[in-house]
Each structure stands twice: as C-alpha cells, then as structure tokens.
C-alpha beads as a LAMMPS data file, in Angstrom:
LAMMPS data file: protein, C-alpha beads

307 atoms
306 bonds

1 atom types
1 bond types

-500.0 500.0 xlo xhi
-500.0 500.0 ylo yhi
-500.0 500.0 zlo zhi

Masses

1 110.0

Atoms # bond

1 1 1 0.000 0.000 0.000
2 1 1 0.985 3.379 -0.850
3 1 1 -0.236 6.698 -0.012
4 1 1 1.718 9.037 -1.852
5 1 1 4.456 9.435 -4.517
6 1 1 7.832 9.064 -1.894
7 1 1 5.919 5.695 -0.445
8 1 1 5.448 4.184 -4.213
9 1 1 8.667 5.675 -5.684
10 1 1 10.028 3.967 -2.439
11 1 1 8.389 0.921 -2.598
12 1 1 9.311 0.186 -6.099
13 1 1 13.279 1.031 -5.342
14 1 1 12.988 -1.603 -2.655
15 1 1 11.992 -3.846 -5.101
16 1 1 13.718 -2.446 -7.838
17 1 1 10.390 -2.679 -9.714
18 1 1 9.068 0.179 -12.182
19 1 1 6.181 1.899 -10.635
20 1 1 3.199 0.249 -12.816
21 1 1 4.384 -3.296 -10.697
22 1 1 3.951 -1.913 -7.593
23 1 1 0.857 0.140 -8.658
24 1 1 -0.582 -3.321 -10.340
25 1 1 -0.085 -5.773 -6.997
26 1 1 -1.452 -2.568 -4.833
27 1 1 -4.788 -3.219 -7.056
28 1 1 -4.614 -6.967 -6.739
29 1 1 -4.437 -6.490 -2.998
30 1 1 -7.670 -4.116 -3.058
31 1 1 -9.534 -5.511 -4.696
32 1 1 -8.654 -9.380 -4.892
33 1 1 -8.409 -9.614 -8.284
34 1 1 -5.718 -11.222 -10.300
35 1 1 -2.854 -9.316 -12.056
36 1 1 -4.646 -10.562 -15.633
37 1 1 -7.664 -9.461 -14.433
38 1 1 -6.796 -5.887 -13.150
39 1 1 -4.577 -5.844 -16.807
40 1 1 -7.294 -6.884 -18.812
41 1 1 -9.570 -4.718 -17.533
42 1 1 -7.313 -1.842 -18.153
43 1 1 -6.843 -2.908 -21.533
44 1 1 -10.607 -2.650 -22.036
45 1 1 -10.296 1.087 -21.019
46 1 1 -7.388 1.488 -23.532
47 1 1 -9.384 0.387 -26.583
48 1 1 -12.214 2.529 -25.333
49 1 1 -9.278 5.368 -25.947
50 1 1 -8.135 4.229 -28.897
51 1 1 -11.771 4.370 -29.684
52 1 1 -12.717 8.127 -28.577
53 1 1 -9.475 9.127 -29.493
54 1 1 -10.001 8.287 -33.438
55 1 1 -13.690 8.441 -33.835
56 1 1 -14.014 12.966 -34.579
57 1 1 -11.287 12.997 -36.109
58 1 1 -13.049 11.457 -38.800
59 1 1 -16.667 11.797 -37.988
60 1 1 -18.138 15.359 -37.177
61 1 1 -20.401 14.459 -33.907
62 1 1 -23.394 15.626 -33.165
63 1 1 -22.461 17.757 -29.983
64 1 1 -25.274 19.898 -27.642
65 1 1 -24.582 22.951 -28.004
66 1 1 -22.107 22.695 -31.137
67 1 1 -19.468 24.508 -29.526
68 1 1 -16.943 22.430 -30.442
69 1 1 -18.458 19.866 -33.490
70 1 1 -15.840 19.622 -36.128
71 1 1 -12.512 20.882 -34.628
72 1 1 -10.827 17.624 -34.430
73 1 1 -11.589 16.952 -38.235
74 1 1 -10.893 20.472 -38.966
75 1 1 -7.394 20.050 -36.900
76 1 1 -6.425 16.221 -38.823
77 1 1 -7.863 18.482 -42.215
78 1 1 -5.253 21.151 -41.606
79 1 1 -1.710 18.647 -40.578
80 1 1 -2.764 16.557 -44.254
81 1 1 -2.604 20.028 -46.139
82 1 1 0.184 21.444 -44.519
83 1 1 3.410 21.080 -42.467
84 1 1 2.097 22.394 -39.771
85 1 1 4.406 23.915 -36.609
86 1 1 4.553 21.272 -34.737
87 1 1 5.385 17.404 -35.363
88 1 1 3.448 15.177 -36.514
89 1 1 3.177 13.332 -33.178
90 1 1 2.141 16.156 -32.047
91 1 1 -0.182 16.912 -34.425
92 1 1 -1.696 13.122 -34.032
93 1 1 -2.028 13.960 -30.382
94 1 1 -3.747 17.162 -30.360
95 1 1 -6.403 15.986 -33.084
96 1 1 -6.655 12.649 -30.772
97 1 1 -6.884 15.102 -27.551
98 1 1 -9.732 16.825 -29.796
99 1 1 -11.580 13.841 -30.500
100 1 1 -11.873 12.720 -27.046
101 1 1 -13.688 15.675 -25.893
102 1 1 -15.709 15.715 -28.834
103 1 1 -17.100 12.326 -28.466
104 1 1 -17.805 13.154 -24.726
105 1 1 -19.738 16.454 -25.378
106 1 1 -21.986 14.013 -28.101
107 1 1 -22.527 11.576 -25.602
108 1 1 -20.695 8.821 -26.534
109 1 1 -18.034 6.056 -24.839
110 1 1 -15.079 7.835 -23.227
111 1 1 -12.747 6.669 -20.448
112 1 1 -12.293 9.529 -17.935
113 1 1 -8.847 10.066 -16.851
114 1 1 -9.035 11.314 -14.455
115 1 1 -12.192 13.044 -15.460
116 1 1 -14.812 13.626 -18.529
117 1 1 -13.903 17.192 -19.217
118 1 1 -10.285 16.197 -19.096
119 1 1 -10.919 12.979 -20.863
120 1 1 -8.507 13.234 -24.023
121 1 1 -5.044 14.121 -23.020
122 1 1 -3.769 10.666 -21.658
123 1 1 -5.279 8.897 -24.412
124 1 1 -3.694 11.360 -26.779
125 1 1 -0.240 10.867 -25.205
126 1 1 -0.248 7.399 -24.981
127 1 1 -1.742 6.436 -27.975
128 1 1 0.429 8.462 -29.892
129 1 1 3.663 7.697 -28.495
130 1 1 3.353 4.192 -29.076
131 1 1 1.963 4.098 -32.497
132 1 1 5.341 6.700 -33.402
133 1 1 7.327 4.398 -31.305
134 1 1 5.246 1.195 -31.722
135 1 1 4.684 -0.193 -28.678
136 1 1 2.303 -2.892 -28.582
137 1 1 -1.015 -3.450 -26.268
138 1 1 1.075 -4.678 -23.803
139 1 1 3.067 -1.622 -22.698
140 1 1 0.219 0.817 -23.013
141 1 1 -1.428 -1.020 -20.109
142 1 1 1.305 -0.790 -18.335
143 1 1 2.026 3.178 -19.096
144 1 1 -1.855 3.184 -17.883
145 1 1 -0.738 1.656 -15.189
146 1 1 1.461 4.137 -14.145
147 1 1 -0.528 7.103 -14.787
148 1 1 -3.071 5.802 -12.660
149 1 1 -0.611 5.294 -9.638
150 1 1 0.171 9.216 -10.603
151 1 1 -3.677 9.939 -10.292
152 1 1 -3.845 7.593 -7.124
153 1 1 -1.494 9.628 -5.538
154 1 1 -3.815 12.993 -5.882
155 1 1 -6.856 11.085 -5.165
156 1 1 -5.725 10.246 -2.071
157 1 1 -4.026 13.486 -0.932
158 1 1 -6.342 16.298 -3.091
159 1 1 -8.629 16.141 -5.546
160 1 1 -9.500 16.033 -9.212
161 1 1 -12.623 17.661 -9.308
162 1 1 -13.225 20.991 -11.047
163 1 1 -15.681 21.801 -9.083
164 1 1 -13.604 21.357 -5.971
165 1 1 -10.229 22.378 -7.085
166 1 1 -10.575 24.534 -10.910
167 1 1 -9.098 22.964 -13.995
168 1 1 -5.975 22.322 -12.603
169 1 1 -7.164 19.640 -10.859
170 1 1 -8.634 17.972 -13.940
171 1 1 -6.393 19.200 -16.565
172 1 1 -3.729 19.685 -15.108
173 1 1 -3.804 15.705 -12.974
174 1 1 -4.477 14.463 -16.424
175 1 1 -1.039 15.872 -18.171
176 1 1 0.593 14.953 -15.153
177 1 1 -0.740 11.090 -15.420
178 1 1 0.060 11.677 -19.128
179 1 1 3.560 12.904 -18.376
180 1 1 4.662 10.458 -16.385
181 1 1 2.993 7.639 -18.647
182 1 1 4.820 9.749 -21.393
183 1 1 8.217 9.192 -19.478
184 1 1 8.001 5.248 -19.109
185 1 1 7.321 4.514 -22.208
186 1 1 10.320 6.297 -23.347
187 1 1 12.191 4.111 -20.813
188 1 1 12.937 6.554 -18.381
189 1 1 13.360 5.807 -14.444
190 1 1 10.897 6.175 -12.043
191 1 1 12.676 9.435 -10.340
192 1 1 11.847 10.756 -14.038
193 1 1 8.471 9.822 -14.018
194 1 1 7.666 11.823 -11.032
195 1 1 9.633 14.604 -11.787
196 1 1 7.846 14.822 -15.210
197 1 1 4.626 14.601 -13.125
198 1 1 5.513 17.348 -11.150
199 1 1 6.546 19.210 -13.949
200 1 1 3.377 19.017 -15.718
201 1 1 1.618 19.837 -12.801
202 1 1 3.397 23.074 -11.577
203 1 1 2.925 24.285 -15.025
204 1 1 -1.381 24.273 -14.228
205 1 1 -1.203 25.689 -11.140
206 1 1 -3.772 27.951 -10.767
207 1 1 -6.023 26.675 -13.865
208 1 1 -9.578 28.109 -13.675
209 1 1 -12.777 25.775 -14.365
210 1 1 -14.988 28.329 -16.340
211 1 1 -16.758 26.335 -19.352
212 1 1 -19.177 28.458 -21.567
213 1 1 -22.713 27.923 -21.151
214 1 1 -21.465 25.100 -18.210
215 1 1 -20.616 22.626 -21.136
216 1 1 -17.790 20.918 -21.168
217 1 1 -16.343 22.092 -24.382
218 1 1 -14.957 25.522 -24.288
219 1 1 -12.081 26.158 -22.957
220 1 1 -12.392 22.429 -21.977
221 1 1 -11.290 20.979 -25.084
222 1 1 -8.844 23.620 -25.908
223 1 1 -7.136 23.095 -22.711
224 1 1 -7.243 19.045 -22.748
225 1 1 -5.264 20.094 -26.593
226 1 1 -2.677 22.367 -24.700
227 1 1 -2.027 20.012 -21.831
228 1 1 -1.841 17.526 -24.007
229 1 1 0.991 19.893 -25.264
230 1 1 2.643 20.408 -21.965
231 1 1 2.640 16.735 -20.634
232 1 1 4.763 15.915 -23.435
233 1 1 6.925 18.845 -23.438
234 1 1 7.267 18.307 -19.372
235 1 1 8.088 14.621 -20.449
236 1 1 11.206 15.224 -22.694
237 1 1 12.342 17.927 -19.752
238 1 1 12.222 15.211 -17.121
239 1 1 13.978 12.304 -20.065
240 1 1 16.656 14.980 -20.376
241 1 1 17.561 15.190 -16.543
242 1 1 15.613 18.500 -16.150
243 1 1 14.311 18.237 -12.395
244 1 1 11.195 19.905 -10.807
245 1 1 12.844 20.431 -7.918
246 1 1 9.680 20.462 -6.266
247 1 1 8.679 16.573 -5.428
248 1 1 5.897 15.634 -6.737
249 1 1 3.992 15.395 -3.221
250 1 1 4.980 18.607 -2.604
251 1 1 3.071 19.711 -5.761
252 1 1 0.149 18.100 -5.175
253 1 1 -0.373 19.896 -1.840
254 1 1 0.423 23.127 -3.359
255 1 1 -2.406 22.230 -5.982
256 1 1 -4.714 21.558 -3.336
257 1 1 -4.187 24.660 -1.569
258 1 1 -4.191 27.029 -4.804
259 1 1 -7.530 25.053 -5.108
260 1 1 -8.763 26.044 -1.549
261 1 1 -8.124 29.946 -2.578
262 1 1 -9.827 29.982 -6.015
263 1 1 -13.474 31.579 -5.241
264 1 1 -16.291 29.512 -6.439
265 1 1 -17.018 31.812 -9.961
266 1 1 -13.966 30.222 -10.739
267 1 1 -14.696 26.517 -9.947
268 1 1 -17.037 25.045 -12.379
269 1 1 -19.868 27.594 -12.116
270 1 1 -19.545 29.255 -15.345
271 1 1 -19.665 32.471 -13.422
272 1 1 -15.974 33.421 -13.756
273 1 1 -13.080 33.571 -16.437
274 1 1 -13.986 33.023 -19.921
275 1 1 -17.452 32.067 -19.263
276 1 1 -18.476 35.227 -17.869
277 1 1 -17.464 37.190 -20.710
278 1 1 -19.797 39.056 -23.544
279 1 1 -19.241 36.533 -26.047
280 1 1 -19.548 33.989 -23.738
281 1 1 -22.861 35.064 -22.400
282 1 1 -24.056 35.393 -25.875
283 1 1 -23.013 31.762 -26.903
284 1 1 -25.114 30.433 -23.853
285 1 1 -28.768 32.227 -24.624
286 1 1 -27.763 30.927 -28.105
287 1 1 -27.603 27.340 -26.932
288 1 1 -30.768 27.942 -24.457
289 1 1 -32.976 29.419 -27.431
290 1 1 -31.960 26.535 -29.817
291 1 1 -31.910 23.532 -26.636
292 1 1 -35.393 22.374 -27.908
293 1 1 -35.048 22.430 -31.480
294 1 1 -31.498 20.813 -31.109
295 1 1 -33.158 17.528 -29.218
296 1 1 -36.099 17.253 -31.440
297 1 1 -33.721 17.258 -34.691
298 1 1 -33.646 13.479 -36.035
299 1 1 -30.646 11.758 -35.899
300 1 1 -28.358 12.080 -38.583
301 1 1 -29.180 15.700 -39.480
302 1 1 -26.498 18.214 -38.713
303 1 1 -28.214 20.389 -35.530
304 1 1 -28.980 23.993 -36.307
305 1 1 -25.133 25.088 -34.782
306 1 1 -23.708 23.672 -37.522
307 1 1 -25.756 25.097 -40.842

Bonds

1 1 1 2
2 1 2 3
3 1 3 4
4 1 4 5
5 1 5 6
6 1 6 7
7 1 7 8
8 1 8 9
9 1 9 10
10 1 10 11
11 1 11 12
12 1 12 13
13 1 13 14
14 1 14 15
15 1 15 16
16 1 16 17
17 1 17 18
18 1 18 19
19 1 19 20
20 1 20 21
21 1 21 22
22 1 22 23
23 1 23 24
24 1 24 25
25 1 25 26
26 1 26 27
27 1 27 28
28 1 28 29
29 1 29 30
30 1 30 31
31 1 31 32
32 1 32 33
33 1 33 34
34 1 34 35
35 1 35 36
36 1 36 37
37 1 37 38
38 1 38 39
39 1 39 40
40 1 40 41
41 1 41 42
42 1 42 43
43 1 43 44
44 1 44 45
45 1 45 46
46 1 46 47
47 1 47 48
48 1 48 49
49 1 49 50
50 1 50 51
51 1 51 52
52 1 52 53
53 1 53 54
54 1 54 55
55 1 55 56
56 1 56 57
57 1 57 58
58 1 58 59
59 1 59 60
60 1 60 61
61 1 61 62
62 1 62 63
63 1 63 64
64 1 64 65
65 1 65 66
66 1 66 67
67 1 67 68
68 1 68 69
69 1 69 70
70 1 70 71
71 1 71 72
72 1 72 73
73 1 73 74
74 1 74 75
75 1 75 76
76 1 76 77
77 1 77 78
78 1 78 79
79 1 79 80
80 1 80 81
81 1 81 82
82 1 82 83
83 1 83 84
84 1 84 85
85 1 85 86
86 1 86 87
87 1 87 88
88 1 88 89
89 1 89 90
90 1 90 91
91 1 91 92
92 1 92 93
93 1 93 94
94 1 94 95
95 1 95 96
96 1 96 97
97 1 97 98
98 1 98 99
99 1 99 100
100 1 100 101
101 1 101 102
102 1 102 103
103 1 103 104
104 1 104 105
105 1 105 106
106 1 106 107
107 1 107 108
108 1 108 109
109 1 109 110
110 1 110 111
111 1 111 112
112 1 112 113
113 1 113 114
114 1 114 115
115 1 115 116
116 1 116 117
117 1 117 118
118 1 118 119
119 1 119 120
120 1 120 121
121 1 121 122
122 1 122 123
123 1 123 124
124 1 124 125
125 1 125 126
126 1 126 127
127 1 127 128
128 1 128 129
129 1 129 130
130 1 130 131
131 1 131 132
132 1 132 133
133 1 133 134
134 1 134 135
135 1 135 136
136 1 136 137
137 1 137 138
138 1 138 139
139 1 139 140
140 1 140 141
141 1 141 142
142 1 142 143
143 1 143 144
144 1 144 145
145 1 145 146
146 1 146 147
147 1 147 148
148 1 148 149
149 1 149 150
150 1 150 151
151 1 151 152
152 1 152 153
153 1 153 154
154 1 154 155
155 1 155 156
156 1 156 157
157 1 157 158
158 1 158 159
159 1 159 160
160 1 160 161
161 1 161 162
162 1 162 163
163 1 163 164
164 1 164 165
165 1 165 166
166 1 166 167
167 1 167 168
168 1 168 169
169 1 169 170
170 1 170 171
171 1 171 172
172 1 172 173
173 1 173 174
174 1 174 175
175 1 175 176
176 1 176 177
177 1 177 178
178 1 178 179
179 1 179 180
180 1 180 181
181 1 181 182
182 1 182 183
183 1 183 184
184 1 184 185
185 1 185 186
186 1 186 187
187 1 187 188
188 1 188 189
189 1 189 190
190 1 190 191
191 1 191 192
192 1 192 193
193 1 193 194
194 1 194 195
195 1 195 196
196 1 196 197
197 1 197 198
198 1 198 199
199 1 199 200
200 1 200 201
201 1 201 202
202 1 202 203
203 1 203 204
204 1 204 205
205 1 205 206
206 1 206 207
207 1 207 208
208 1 208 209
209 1 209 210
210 1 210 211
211 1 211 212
212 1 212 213
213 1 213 214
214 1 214 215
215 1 215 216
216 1 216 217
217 1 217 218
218 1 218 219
219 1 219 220
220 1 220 221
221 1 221 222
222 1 222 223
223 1 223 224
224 1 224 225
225 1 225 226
226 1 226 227
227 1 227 228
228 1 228 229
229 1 229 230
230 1 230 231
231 1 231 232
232 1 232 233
233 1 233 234
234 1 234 235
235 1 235 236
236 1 236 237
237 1 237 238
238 1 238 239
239 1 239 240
240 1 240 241
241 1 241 242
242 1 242 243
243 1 243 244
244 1 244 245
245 1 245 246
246 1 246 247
247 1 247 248
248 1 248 249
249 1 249 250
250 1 250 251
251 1 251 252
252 1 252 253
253 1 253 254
254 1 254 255
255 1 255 256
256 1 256 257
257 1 257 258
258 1 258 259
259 1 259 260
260 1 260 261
261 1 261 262
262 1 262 263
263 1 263 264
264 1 264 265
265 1 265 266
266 1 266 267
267 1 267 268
268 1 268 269
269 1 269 270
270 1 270 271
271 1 271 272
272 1 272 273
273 1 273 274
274 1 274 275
275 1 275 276
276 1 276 277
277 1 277 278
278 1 278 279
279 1 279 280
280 1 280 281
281 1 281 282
282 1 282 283
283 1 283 284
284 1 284 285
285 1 285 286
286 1 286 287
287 1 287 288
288 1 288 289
289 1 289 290
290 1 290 291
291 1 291 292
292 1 292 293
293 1 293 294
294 1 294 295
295 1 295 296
296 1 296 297
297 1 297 298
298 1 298 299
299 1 299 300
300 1 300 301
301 1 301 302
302 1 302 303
303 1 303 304
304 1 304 305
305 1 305 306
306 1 306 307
C-alpha cells in the first residue's frame, strides 16, 4: 500500500520494480483480483481510448450545443494540407486530444482520466507515443498503469474535481498522469516519471474551471489540446535530466491549496473567467434558445449550430 508518490517511488526502489508493478499488486491487494484481471480490464479502457481518441477525427459528432463539433476533423484536415508547426506526433495527439472531448460532449463512450472534461489528453499521449514508437497493447497497459498510480497519488491526498479544485485539478492531474505515462514509455526511471509529473503539474497551477454555457467544451477541449501539449513537453524535460525540484507530493499539496483559494465563480460555475465574458454570455442564450429544437432534430441531421 501506498499513499503518496515518496511511499510508491520507495516501494518500487525496494523492489527495484518500475512503478506500474507496484501500482498493479497494490490493485490486486484491493480488490482481490488477479494481475490478468486488473490488466485486462485496463486494456478494455485502452481500446475505449483508442476508440474516442479516433472516432471525430473522422466523424463530425453531433455535440449539444455545437461549440466544439468539427474541430478535431478540422485540426487532422489542416496537418494533411500542410506542415504544420509542430510534429506530426504532435499533431496526431492534439487531433486525438480533440476527438476525445468531442465524443464526450456528443454523448458517446469515453474513459475519464481522471475526469470527462479532461478525458482526451492521456489517451492522446499514450496512444500516440506508441503508435510513433510502436509499442504494442502490452506496454500501453502498463504506461496506464502508471498514470493511474500518478492519479492515485492525488486522489488520495487532493482532488480532481473541477468543481472542488478549478481545472488544474482535472487538466492539469491528467497531463501529469500523461507525463509520467509519457516518461516510461520512453524508458525513463521512475525518479523521471515523477519529476515529469511534477513538472506538468506546476505548469497548471492555478487553472480556472470556467466552461461556456457550463458545457464541457470551451475552454475544456482547448485546454485538454494544450495540456496535451505540456505533458509531453514536461516529459522530454524530465527524459533529459531537467528536475522539478519540487517533489511531486509537494506539488500536489500546493495544488490543493491554490484550489482552496480559487473563489467559487472560478470553480465550475460558469460564473468566472472566460465564461463570464460578452461573447460567452451570448453563446449560452444561443444554446438555451436553440436547446429544444437541437433535441427534437432526427438523428443524422447536422443540428442547427452547424448550418
């Protein structure tokens, strides 16, 4: 049992393990179930990913609101017809990132990691670092595994909820999973993990929660594309002996506490940042006025949003 980062990064030096071992038997010994069980099971929520992750990038979905329909095909559209700034993993994983949220705000299957609204930035990371790198099944369960020892960790000492803590308690715990996931499957040690955690973390500190209209698609799925972003970025820091200096408990708590000061306009009430500006108090009679006529619309018809 573990109930922070220094007890797992200790536990796993002790039995000079990489953290996804220790975080795997810690399950068994909750919950009784076998290490092909737990592993199984977390390769179910993979291919749900891998699933989310491809499924707007292709497919406009039919989204409430239609804040957001499109922009995932709009983003793969763009990195076909042009070089682009950034990489093309990077490109994959923001378009993946995209996707995620897109499938979410139409109701569909996503795996939340930690949460919905933050839903496509470890499936973006992982995904696309092993299909550049090609990594099989195997060792994305196993980077899952660690970023879920990484979200452990703030479960048990904070919080991922937006509601209780601002974005950087979703966002930001979800590039931190990411980073660290990011980090083993580039081989790096378990110190690097952490520190790439921490990293990734620091760099949210103070996130608001503010979506337009209280949907979770703007900012949301802009930030889940930046964060997707930074957990990489905070991943080849950590792989190139950058260090946080601040231990990744240490962050956590400071998290927590930024968390504690942000007022509650500013924690998932869409009374605060971005969502109480002009445009984004226009956008949300919009979506009120056209609610109705967006439900009744038969399936298969683009919704008003999108003519």
């Amino acid at each position: 049992m573990y109930e922070n980062a220094a007890e797992l990064l200790y536990q796993a030096e002790q039995k000079r393990a990489p953290l996804w071992r220790i975080v795997l038997d810690n399950e068994t010994e909750l919950t009784g179930a076998t290490a092909k069980q737990v592993e199984e099971k977390m390769l179910c929520s993979y291919r749900v990913m891998l699933c989310s992750a491809q499924t707007a990038v292709t497919d406009v979905k039919k989204v409430k609101g239609a804040l957001i329909a499109g922009q995932a095909k709009a983003l793969h559209r763009y990195h076909k017809n042009n070089e682009g700034l950034c990489g093309t993993l990077m490109q994959k994983a923001m378009q993946r990132a995209l996707s995620c949220v897109e499938v979410n705000a139409s109701m569909g299957k996503i795996c939340a990691a930690p949460t919905a609204g933050a839903c496509g930035i470890l499936p973006a990371v992982v995904i696309s670092i092993c299909e550049t790198f090609h990594e099989d099944e195997k060792q994305a369960v196993r980077a899952l595994l660690t970023a879920s020892g990484i979200g452990a960790v703030v479960m048990a000492n904070a919080t991922v909820s937006g509601a209780k803590g601002g974005c950087q308690a979703e966002c930001g715990v979800a590039a931190a999973m990411a980073a660290g996931a990011a980090v083993f499957l580039r081989n790096g040690t378990n110190e690097q993990v952490l520190r790439a955690a921490s990293l990734a973390l620091i760099c949210t500190l103070g996130l608001v929660c503010d979506p337009v209209g209280g949907y979770v698609q703007i900012p949301c799925a802009y930030r889940n594309v930046s964060q997707t972003a930074s957990a990489l970025a905070c991943a080849d820091m950590a792989l190139a002996g950058i260090d946080a200096r601040i231990p990744f408990d240490e962050a956590v708590q400071a998290m927590w506490e930024v968390g504690e000061m942000l007022p509650s306009a500013l924690r998932e009430t869409a009374k605060g940042g971005v969502a109480a500006t002009p445009a984004a108090e226009e956008l949300a009679k919009q979506i009120k006025k056209s609610f109705a006529n967006i439900m009744e619309e038969p399936d298969g018809k683009e919704n008003s949003f999108l003519r």
